[in-house]
C-alpha positions in Angstrom: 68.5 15.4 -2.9 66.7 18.2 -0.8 63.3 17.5 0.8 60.7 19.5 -0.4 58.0 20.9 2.8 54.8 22.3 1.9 52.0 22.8 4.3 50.2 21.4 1.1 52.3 18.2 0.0 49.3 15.7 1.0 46.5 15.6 -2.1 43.6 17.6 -1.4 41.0 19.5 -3.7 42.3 22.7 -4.6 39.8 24.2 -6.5 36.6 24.3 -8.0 36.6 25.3 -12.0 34.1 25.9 -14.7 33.4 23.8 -17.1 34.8 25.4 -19.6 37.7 26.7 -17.8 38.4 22.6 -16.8 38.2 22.2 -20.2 41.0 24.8 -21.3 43.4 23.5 -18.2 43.2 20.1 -19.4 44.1 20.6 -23.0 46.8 23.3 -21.9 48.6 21.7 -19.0 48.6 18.6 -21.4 50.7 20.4 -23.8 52.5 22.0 -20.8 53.6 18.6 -19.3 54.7 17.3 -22.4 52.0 14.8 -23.4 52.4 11.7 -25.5 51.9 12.9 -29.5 49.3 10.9 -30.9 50.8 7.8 -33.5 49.2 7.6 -36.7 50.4 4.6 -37.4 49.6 2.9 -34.0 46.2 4.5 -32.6 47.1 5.0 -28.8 46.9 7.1 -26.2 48.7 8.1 -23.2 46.1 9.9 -21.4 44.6 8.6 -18.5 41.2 7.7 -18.1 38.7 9.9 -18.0 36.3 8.5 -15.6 39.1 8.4 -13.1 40.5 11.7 -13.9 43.6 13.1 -15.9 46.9 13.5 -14.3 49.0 16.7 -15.4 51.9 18.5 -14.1 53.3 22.1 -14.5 56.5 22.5 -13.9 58.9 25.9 -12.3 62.3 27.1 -12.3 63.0 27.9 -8.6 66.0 29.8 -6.6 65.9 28.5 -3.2 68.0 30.6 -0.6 70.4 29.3 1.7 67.6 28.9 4.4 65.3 26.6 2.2 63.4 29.3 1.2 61.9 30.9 -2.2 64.3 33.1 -3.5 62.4 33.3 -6.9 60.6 31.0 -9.7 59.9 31.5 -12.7 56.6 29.1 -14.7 57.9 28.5 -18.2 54.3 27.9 -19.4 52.1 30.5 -17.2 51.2 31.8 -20.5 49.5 29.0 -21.5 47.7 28.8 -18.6 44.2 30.1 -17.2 45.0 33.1 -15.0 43.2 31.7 -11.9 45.3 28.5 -11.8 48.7 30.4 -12.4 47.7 31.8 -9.5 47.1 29.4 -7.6 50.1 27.6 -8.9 52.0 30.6 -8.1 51.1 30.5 -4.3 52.1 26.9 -3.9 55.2 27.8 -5.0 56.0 31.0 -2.6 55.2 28.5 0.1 57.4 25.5 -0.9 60.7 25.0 1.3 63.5 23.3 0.7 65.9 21.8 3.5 69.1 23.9 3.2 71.7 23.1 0.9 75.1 23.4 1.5 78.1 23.5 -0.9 81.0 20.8 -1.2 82.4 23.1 1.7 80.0 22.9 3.7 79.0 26.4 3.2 75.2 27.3 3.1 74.3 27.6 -0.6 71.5 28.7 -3.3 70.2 25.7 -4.9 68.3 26.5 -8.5 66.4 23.7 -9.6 63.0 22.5 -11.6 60.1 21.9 -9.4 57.4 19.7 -10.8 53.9 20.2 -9.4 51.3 17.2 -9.9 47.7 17.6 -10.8 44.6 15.8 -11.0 41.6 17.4 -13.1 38.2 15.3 -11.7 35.3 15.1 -13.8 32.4 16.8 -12.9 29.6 13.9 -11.5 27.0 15.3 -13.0 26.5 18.0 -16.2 25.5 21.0 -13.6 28.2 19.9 -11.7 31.7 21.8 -11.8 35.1 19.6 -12.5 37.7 20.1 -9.4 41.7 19.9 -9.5 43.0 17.7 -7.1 46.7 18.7 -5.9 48.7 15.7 -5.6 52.0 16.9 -4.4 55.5 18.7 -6.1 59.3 17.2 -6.0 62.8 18.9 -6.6 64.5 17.5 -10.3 66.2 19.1 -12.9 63.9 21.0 -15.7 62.8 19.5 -18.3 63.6 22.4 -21.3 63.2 19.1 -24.2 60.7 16.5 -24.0 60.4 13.5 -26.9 58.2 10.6 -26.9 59.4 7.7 -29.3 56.7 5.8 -31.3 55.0 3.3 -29.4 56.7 -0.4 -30.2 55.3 -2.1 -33.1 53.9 -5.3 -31.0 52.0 -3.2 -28.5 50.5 -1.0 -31.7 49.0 -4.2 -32.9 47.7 -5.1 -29.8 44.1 -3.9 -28.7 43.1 -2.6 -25.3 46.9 -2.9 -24.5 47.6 -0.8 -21.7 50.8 -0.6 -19.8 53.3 1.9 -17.7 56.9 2.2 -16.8 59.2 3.7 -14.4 62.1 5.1 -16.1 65.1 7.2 -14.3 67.2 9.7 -15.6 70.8 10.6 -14.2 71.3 14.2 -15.7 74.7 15.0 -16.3 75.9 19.2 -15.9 75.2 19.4 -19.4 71.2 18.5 -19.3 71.6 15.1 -21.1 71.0 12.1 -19.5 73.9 10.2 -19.0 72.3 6.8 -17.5 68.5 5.7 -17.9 67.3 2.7 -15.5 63.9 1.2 -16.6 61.6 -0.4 -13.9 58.5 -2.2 -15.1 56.4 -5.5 -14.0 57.4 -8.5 -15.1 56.1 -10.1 -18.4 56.3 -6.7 -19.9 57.9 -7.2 -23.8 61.1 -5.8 -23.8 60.2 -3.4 -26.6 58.8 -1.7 -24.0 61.6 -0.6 -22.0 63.3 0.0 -25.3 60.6 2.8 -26.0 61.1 4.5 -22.4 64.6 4.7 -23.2 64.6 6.0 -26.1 62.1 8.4 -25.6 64.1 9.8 -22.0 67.2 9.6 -24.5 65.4 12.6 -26.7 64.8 14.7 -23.3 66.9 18.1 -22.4 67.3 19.9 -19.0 68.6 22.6 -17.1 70.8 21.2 -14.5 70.4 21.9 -11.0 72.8 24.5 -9.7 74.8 24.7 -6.3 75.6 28.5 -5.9 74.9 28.9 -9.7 77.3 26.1 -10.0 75.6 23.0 -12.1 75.5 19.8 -10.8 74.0 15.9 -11.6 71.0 15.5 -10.7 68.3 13.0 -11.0 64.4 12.7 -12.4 61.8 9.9 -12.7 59.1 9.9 -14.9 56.0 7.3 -15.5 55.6 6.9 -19.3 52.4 4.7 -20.2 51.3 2.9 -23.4 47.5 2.2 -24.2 46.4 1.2 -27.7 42.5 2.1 -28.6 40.2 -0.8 -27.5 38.7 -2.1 -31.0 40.4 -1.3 -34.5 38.1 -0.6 -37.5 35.9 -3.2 -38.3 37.6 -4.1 -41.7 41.0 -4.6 -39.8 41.4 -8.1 -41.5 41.2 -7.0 -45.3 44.4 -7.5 -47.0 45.8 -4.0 -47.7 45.0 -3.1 -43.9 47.0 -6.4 -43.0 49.8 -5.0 -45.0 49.7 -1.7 -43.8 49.9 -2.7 -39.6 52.2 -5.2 -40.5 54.7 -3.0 -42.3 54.9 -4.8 -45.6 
């Protein structure tokens, strides 16, 4: 897998928004990275905490050269995105390099492949205050062009304040699927749980890397959590309620 260099791959503050600009990068690079689709029948979220700051990641088709460097890149979702931090985004991007890739010959080689930048958006401390995005660092993996998120499992939904994460792996074959899925999570963790990561990475599509605009496996990770809301409704315990969470 090539190495991604950036004179900006260590976390720093990048920028310094509005509030009401942090507000619209939030809600759109949450769509744009594919969030979790809220469960109506198990009230959860998998948004991180807000006094700690909400992760998000945009994503970029990018042609590398046969010297490591940006050939071209395309951002599937700049339109969804506030001009200034396309921008910004954009000049990451033009200075990301790649070690070179060669072919099965040997031969130095193109290499097209997703690109996935990660975000933090920091509250603001105080109301006058502005919010800042925090610019955690990018990595080389196929693109996601599909992303599904199966329903949360039926024990966690019924649990309150649950709150747990999961490292799942995807082998993508030359045709975008993925082929193999390897689950990594602490121990204790109900099985139901890797059984959700896997079939939600099951639902997933790329575009597979390409080797002189030939496509090759590749391989991504993603961190899926699970967090159920801390208190359900006061009249949780009346019968029809029972029978409704319960599935009778």
């Amino acid at each position: 897998m090539p190495v991604l260099n950036s004179p900006r791959r260590r976390a720093f503050a990048c920028t310094v928004l509005s509030p009401l600009l942090s507000s619209l990068l939030c809600t759109h690079l949450l769509l744009a990275a594919g969030a979790a689709r809220a469960q109506d029948a198990a009230p959860s979220s998998a948004a991180s905490s807000a006094s700690t700051g909400q992760r998000y990641e945009v994503w970029a088709d990018v042609l590398f050269g046969p010297d490591g460097r940006n050939l071209a890149f395309h951002l599937p979702d700049e339109t969804v995105l506030p001009t200034p931090f396309a921008e910004l985004v954009k000049r990451q991007l033009q200075a990301a390099r790649i070690q070179p890739v060669q072919d099965s010959d040997g031969s130095p080689a193109t290499f097209r492949t997703g690109v996935r930048l990660n975000y933090l958006l920091l509250p603001a401390s105080t109301p006058e205050a502005n919010s800042q995005v925090q610019f955690l660092g990018l990595a080389v993996a196929p693109l996601p062009v599909k992303r599904y998120m199966a329903s949360y499992p039926k024990d966690v939904s019924q649990q309150a304040g649950w709150e747990g994460g999961m490292q799942a792996t995807c082998h993508v074959s030359t045709e975008g699927l993925c082929q193999k899925i390897e689950v990594q999570m602490l121990p204790g963790m109900p099985e139901s749980v890797r059984r959700f990561a896997k079939a939600s990475f099951e639902g997933w599509a790329f575009d597979a890397q390409r080797i002189n605009n030939r496509p090759v496996d590749g391989e991504i990770a993603v961190r899926f959590a699970l967090r159920t809301r801390d208190e359900y409704p006061k009249d949780f315990r009346i019968p029809a309620f029972e029978r409704f969470i319960q599935g009778r």
